[in-house]
N, CA, C and O atoms as CSV, one atom per row, in Angstrom:
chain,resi,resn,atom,element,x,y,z
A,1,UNK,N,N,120.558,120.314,161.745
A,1,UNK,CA,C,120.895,120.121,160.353
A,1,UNK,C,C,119.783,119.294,159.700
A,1,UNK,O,O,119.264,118.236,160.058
A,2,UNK,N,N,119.610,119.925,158.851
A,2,UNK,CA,C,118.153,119.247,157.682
A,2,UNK,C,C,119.093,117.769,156.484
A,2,UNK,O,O,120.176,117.752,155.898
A,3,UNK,N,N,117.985,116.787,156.614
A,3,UNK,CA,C,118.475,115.844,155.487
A,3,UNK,C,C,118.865,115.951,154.100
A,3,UNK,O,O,119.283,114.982,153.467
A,4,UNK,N,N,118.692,117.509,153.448
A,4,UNK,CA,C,119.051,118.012,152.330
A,4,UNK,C,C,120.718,118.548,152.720
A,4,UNK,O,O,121.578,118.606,151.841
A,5,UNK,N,N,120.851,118.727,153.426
A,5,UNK,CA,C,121.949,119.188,153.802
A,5,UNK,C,C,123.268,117.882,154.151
A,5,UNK,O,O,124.444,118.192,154.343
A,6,UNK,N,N,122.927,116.921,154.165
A,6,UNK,CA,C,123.717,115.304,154.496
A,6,UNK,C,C,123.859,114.417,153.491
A,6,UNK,O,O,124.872,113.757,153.262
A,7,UNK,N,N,122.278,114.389,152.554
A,7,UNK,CA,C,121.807,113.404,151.612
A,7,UNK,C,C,123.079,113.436,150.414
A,7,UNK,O,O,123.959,114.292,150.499
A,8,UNK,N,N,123.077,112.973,149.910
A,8,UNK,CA,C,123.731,112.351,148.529
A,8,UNK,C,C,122.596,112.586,147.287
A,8,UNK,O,O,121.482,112.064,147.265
A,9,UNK,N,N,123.097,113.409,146.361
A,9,UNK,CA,C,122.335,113.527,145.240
A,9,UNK,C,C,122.394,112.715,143.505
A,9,UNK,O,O,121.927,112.729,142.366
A,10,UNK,N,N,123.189,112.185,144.271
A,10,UNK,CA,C,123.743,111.014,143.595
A,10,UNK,C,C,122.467,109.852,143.413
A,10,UNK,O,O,122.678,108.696,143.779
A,11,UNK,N,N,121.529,110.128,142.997
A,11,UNK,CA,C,120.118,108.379,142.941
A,11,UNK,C,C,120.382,107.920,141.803
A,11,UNK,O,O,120.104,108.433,140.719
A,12,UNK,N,N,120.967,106.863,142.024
A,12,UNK,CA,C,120.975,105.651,141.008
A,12,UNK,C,C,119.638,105.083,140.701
A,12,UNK,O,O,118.780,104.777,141.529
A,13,UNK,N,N,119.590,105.013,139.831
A,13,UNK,CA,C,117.481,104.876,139.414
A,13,UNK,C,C,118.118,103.576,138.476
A,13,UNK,O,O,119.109,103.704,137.756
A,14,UNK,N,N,117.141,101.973,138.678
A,14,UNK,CA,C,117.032,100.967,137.636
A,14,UNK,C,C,115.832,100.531,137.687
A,14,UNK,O,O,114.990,100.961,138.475
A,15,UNK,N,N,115.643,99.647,136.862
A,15,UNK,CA,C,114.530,99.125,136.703
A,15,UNK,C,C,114.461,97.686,137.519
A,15,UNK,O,O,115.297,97.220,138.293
A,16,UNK,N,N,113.190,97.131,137.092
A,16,UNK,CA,C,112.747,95.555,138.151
A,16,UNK,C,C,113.659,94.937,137.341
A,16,UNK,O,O,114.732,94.812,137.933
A,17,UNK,N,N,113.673,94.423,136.029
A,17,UNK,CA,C,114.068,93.728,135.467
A,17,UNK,C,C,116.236,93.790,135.297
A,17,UNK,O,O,117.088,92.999,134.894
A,18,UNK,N,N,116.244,94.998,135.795
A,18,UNK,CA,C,118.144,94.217,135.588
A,18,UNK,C,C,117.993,93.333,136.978
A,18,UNK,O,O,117.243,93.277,137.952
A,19,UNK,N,N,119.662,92.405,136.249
A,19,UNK,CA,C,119.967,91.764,136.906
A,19,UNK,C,C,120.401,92.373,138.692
A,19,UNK,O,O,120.364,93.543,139.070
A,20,UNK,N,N,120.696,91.443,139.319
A,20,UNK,CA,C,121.989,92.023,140.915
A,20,UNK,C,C,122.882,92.047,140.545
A,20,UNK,O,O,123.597,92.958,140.961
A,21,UNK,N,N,123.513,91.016,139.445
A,21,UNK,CA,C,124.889,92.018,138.673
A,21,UNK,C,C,125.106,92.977,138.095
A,21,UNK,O,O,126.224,93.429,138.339
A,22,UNK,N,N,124.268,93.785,137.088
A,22,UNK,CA,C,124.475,94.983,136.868
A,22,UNK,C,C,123.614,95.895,137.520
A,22,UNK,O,O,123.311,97.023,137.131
A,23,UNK,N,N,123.168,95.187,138.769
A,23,UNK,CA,C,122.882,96.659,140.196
A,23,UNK,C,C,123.829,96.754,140.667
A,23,UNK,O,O,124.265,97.890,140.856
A,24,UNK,N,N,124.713,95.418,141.142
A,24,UNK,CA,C,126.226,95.407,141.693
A,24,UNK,C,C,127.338,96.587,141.107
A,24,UNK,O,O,128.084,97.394,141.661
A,25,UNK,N,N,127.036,96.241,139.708
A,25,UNK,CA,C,128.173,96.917,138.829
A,25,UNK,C,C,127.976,98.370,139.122
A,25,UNK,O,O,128.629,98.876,140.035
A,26,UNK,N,N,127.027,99.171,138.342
A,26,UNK,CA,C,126.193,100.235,138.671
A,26,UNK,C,C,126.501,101.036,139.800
A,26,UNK,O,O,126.963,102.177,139.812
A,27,UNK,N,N,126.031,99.928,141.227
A,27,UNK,CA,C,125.974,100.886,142.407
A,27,UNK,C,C,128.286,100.786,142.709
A,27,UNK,O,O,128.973,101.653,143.249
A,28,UNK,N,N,128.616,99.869,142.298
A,28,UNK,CA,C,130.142,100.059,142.555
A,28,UNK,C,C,130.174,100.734,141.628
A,28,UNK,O,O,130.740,101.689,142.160
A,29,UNK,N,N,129.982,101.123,140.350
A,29,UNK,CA,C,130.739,102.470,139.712
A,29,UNK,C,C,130.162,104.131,139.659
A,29,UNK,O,O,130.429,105.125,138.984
A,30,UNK,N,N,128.923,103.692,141.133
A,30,UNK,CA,C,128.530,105.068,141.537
A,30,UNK,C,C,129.019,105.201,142.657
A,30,UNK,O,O,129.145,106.343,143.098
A,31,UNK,N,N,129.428,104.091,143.421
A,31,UNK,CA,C,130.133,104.665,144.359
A,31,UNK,C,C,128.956,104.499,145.664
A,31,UNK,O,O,129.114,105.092,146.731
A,32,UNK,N,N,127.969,103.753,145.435
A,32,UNK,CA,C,126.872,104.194,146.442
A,32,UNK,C,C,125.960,102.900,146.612
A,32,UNK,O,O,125.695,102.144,145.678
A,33,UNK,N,N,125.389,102.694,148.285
A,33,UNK,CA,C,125.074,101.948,148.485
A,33,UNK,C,C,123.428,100.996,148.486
A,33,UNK,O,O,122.828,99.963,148.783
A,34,UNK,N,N,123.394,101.999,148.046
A,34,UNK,CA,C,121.917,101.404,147.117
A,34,UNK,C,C,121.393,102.022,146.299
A,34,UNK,O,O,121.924,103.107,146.058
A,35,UNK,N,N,119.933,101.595,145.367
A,35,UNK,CA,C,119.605,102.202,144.498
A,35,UNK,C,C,117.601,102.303,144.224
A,35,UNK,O,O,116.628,101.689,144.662
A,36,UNK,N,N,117.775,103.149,143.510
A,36,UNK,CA,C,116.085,103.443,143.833
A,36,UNK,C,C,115.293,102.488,142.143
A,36,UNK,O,O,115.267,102.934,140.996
A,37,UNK,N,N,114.669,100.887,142.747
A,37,UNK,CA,C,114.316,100.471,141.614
A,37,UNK,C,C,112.389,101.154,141.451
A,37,UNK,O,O,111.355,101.021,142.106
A,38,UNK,N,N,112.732,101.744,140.419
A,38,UNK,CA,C,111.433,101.948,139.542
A,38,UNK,C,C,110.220,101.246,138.621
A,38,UNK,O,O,110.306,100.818,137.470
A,39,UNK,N,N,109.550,101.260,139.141
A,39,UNK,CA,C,108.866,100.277,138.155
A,39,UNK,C,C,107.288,101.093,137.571
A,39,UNK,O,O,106.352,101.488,138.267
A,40,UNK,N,N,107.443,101.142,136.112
A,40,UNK,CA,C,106.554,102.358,135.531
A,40,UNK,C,C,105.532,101.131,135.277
A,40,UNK,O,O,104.414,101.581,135.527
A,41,UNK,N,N,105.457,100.144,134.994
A,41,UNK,CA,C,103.873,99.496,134.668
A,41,UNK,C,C,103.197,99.317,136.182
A,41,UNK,O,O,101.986,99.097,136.153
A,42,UNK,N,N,103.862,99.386,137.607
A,42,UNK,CA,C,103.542,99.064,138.512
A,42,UNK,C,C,103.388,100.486,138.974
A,42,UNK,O,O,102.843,100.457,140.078
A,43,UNK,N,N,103.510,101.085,138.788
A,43,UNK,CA,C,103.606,102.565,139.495
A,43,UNK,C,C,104.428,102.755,140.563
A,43,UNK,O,O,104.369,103.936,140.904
A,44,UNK,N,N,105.176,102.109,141.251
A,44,UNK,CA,C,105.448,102.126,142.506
A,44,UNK,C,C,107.565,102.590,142.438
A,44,UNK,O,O,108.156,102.670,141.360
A,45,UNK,N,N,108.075,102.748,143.429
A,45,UNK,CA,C,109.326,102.826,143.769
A,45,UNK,C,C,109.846,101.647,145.021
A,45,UNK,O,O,109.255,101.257,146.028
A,46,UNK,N,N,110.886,101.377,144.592
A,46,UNK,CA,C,111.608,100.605,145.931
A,46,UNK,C,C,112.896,100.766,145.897
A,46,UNK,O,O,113.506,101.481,145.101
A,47,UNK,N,N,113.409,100.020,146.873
A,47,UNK,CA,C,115.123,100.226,147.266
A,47,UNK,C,C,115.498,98.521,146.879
A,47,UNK,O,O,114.801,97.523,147.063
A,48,UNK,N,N,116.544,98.620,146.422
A,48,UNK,CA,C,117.684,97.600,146.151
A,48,UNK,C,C,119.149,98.044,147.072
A,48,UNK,O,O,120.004,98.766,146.559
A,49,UNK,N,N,119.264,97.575,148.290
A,49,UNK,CA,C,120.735,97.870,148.715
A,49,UNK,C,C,122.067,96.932,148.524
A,49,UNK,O,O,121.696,95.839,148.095
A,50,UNK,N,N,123.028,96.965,148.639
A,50,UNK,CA,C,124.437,96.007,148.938
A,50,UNK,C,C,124.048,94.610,149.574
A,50,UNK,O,O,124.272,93.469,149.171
A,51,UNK,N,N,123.460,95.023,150.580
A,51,UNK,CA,C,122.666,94.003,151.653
A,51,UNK,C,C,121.871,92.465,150.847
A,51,UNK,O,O,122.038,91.247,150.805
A,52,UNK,N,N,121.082,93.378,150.382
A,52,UNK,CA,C,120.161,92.236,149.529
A,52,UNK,C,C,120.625,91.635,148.669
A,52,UNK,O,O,120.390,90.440,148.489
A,53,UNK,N,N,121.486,92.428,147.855
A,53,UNK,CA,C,122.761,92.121,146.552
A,53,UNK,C,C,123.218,90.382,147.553
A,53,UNK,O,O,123.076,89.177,147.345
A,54,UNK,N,N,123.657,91.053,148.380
A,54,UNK,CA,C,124.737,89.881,149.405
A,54,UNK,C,C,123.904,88.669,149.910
A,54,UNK,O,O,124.430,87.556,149.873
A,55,UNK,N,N,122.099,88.876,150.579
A,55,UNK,CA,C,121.986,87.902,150.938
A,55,UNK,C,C,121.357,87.168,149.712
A,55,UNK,O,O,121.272,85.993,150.070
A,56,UNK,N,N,121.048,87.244,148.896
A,56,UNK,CA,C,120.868,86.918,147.617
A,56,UNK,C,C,122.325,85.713,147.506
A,56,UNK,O,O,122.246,84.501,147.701
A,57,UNK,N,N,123.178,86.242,147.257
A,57,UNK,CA,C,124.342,85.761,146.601
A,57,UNK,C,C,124.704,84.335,148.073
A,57,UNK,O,O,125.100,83.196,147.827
A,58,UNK,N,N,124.479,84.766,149.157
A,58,UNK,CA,C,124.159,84.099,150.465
A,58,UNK,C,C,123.848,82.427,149.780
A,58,UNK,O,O,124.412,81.364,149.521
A,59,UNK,N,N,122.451,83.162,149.726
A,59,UNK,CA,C,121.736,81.768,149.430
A,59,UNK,C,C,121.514,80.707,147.828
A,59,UNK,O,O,120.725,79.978,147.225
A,60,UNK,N,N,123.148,81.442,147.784
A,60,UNK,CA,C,123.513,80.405,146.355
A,60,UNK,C,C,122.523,81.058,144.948
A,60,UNK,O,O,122.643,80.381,143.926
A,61,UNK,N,N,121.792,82.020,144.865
A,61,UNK,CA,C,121.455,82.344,143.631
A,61,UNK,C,C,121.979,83.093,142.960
A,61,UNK,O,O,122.555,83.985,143.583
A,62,UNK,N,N,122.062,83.151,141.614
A,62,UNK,CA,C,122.670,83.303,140.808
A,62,UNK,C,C,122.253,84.676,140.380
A,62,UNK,O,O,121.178,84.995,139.872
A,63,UNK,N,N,123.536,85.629,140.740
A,63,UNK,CA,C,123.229,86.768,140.068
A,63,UNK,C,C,122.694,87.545,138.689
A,63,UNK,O,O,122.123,88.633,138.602
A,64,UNK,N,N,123.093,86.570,137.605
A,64,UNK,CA,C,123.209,86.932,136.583
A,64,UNK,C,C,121.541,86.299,135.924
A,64,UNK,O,O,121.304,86.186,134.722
A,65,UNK,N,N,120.532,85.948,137.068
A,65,UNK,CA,C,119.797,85.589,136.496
A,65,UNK,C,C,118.331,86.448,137.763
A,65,UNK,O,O,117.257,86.801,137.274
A,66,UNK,N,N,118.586,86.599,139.083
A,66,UNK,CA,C,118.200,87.103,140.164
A,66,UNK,C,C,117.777,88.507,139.642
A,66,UNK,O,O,118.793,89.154,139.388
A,67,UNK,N,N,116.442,89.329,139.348
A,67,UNK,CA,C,116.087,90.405,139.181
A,67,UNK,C,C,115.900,91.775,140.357
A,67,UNK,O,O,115.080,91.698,141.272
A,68,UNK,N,N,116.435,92.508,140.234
A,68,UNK,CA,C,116.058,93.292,141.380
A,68,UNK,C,C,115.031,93.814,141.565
A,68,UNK,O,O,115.081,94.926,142.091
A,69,UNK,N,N,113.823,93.299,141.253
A,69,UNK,CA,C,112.159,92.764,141.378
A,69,UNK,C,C,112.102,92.440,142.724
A,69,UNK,O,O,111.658,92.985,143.734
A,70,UNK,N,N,112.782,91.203,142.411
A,70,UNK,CA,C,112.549,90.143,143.216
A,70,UNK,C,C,112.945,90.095,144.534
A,70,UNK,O,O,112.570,89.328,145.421
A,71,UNK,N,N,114.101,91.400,144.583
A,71,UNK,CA,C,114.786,91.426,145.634
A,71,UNK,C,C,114.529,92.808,146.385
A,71,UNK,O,O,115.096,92.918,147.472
A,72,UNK,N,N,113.758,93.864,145.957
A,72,UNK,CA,C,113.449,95.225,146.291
A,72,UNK,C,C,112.308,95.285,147.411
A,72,UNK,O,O,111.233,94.688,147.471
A,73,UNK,N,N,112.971,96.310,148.375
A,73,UNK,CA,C,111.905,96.256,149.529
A,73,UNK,C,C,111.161,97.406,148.451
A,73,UNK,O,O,111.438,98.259,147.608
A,74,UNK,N,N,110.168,96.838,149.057
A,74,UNK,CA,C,108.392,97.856,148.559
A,74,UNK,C,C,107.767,98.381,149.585
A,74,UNK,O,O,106.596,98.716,149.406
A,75,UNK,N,N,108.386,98.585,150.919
A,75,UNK,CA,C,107.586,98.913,151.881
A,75,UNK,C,C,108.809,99.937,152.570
A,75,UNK,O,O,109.544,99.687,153.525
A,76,UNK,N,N,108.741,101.190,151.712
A,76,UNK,CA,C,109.971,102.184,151.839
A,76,UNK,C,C,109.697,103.217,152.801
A,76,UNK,O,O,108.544,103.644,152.745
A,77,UNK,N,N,110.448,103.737,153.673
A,77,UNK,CA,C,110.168,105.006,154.436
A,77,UNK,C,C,110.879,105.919,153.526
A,77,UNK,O,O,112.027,105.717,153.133
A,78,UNK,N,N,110.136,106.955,153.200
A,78,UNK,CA,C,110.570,108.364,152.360
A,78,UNK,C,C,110.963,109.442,153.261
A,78,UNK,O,O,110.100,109.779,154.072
A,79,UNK,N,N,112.090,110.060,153.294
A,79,UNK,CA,C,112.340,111.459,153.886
A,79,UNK,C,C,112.081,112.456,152.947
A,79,UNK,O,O,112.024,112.276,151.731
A,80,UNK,N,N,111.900,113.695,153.639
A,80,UNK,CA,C,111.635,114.805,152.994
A,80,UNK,C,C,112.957,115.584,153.238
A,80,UNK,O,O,113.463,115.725,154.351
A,81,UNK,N,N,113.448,116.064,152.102
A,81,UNK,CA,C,114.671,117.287,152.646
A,81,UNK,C,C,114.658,118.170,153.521
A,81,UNK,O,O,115.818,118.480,153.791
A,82,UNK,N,N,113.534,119.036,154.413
A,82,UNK,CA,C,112.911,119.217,155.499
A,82,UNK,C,C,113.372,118.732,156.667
A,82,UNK,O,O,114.012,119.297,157.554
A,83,UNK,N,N,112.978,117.609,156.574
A,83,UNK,CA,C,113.290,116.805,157.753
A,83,UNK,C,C,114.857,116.866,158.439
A,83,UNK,O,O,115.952,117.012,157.895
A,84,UNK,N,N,114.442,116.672,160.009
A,84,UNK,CA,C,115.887,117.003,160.570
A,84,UNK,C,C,116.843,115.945,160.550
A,84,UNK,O,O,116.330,114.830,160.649
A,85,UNK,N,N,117.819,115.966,160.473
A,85,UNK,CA,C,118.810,114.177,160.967
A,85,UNK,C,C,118.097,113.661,161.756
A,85,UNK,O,O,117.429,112.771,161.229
A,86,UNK,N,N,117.793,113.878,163.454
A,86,UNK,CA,C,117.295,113.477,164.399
A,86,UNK,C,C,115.646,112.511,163.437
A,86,UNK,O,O,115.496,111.314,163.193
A,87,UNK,N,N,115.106,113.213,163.267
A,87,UNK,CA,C,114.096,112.252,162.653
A,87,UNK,C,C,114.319,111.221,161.445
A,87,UNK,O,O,113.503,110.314,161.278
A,88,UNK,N,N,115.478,111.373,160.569
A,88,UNK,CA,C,115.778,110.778,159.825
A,88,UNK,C,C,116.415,108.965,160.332
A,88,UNK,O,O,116.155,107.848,159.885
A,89,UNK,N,N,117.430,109.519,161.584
A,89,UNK,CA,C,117.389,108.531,162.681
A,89,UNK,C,C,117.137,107.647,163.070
A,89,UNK,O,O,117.544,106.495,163.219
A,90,UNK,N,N,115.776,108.733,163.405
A,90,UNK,CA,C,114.370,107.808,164.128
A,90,UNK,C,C,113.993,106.781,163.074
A,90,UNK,O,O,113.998,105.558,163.211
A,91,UNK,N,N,113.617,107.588,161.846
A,91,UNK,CA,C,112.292,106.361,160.556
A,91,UNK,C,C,113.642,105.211,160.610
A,91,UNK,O,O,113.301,104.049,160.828
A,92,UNK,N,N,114.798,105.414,160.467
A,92,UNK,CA,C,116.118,104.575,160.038
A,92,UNK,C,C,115.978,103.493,161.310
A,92,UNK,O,O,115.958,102.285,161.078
A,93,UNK,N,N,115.879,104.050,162.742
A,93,UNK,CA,C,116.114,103.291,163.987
A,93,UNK,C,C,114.853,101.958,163.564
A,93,UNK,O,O,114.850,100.745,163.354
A,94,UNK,N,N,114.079,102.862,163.602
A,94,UNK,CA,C,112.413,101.892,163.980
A,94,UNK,C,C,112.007,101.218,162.843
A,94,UNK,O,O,111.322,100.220,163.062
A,95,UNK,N,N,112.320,101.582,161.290
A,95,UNK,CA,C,112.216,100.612,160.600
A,95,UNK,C,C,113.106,99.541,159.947
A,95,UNK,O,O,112.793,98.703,159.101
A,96,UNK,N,N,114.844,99.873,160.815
A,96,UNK,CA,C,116.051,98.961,160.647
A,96,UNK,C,C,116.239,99.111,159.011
A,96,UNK,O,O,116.400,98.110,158.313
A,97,UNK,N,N,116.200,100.572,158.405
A,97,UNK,CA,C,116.955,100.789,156.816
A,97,UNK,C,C,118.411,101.368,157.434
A,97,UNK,O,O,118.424,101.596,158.643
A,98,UNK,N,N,119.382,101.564,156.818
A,98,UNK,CA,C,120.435,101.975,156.649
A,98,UNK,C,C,120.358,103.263,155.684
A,98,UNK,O,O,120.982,104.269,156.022
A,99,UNK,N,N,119.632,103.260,154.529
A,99,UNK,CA,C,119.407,104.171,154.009
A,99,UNK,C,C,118.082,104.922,153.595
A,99,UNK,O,O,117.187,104.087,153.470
A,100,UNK,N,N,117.741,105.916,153.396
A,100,UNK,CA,C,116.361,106.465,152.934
A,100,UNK,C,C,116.117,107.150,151.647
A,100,UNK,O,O,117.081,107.782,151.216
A,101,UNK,N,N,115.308,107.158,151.120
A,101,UNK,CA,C,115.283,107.517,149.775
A,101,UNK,C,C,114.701,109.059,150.217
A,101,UNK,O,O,113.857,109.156,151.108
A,102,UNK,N,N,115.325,110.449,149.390
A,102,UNK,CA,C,114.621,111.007,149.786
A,102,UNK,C,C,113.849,111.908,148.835
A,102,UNK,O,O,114.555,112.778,148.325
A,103,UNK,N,N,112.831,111.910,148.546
A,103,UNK,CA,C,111.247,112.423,147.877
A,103,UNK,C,C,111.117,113.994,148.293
A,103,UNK,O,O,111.099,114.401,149.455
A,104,UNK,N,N,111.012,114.962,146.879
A,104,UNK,CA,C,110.283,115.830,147.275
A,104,UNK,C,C,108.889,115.733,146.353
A,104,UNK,O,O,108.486,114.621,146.011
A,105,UNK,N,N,108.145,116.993,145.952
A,105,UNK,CA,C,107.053,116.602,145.176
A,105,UNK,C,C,107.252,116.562,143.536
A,105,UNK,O,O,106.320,116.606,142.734
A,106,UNK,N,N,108.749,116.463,143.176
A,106,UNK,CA,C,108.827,116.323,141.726
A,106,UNK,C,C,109.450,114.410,142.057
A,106,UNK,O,O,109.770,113.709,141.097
A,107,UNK,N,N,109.505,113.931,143.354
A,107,UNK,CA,C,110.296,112.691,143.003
A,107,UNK,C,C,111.012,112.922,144.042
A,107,UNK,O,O,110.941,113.764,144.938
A,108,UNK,N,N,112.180,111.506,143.664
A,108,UNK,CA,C,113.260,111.209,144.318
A,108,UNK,C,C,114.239,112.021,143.954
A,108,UNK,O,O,114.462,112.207,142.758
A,109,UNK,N,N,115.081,112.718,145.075
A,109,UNK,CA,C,116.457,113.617,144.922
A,109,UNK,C,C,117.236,113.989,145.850
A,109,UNK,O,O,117.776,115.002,146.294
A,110,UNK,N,N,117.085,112.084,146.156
A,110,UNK,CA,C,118.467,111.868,147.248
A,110,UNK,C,C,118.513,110.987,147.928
A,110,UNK,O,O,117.424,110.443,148.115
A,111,UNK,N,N,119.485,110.501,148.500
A,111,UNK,CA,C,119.612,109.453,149.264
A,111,UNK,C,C,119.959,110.020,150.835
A,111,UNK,O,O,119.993,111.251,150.824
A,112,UNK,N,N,120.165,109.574,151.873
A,112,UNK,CA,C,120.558,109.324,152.852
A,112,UNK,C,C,121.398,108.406,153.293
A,112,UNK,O,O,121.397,107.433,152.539
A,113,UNK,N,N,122.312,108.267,154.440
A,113,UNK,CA,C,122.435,106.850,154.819
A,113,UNK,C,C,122.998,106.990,156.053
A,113,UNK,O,O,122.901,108.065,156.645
A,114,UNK,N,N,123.489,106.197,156.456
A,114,UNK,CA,C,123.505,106.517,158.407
A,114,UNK,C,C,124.755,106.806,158.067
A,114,UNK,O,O,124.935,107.813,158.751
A,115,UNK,N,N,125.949,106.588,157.369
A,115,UNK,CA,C,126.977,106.938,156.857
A,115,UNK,C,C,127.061,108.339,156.906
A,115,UNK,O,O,127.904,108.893,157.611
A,116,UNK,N,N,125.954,109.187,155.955
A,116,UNK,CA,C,125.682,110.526,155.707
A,116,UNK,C,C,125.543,111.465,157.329
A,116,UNK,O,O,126.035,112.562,157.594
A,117,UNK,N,N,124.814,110.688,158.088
A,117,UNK,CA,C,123.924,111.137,159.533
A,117,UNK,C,C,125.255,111.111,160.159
A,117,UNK,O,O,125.509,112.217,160.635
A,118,UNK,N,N,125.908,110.518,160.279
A,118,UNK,CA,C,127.527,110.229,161.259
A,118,UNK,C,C,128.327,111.292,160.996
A,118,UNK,O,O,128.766,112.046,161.865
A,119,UNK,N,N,128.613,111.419,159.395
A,119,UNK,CA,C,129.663,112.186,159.054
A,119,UNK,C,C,129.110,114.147,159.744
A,119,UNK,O,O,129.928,115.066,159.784
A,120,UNK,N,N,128.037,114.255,160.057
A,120,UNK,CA,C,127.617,115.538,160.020
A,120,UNK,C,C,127.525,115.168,161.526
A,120,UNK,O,O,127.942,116.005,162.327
A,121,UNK,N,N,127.158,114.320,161.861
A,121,UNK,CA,C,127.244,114.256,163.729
A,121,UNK,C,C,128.483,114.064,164.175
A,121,UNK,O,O,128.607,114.001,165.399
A,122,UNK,N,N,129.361,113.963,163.562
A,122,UNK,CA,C,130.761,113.672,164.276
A,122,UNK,C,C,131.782,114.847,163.744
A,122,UNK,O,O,132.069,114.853,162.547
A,123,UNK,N,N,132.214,115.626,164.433
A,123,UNK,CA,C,132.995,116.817,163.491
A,123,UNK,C,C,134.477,116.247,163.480
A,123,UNK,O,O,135.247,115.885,164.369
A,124,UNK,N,N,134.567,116.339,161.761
A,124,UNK,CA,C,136.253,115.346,161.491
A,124,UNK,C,C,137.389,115.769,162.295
A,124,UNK,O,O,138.357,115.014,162.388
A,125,UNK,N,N,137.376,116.820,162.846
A,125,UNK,CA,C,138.673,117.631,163.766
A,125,UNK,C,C,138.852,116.626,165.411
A,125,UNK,O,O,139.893,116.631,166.068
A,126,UNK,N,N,137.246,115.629,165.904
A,126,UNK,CA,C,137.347,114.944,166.522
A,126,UNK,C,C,137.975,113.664,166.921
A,126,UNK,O,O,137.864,112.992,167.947
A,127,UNK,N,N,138.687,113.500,165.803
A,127,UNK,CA,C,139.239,111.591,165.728
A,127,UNK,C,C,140.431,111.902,166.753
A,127,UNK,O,O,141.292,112.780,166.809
A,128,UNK,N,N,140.145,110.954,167.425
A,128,UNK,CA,C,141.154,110.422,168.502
A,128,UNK,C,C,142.852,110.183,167.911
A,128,UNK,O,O,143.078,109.438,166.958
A,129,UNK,N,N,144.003,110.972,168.679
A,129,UNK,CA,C,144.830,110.028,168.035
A,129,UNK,C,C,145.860,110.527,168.916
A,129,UNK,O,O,146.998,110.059,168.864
């Protein structure tokens, strides 16, 4: 099974400058666990997840003032819709993301998440009971 086939097409796209509260808000009223921050004077893309939201809030700073700049990994592994689960996995195992952004050549158009990789590796008719 290919990562187009698992991913979530659902990309929440923000900018550097909102707050972690309205990434918080945002990614709870999408339903999804992270989001792809953009930044057009920088050229670049990054991820904002739940995670960072949390250790942020951890270390006593204040959401409503905390930019998701400040808090966005910049050093992203990209999947291709191509790509199999098994390798999706792998970039997830070895670089410890939970989720992957996934890029074709117009952009981002999709997410991943080990959530996604489980539900297609585990067939629902399997639950124990």
């Amino acid at each position: 099974m290919l990562v187009r086939d698992a991913m979530s097409t659902v990309v929440l796209t923000i900018g550097p400058a909102h707050t972690l509260r309205q990434a918080a808000r945002l990614m709870a009223a999408r339903r999804v666990g992270a989001c792809v921050v953009l930044d057009g004077d920088a050229g670049g893309l990054g991820i904002l997840t739940e995670r960072d939201i949390l250790n942020s809030i951890a270390r006593d700073q204040d959401p409503d003032h905390e930019t998701a700049d400040a808090h966005t990994t910049r050093d992203v592994v990209f999947a291709a819709p191509t790509w199999t689960l098994a390798e999706a996995a792998e970039a997830m195992t070895h670089g410890g993301f939970r989720h992957l952004v996934v890029l074709d050549d117009r952009g981002p158009v999709g997410m991943v998440s080990v959530r996604d990789i489980i539900r297609c590796w585990v067939p629902v008719h399997s639950v124990a009971g």
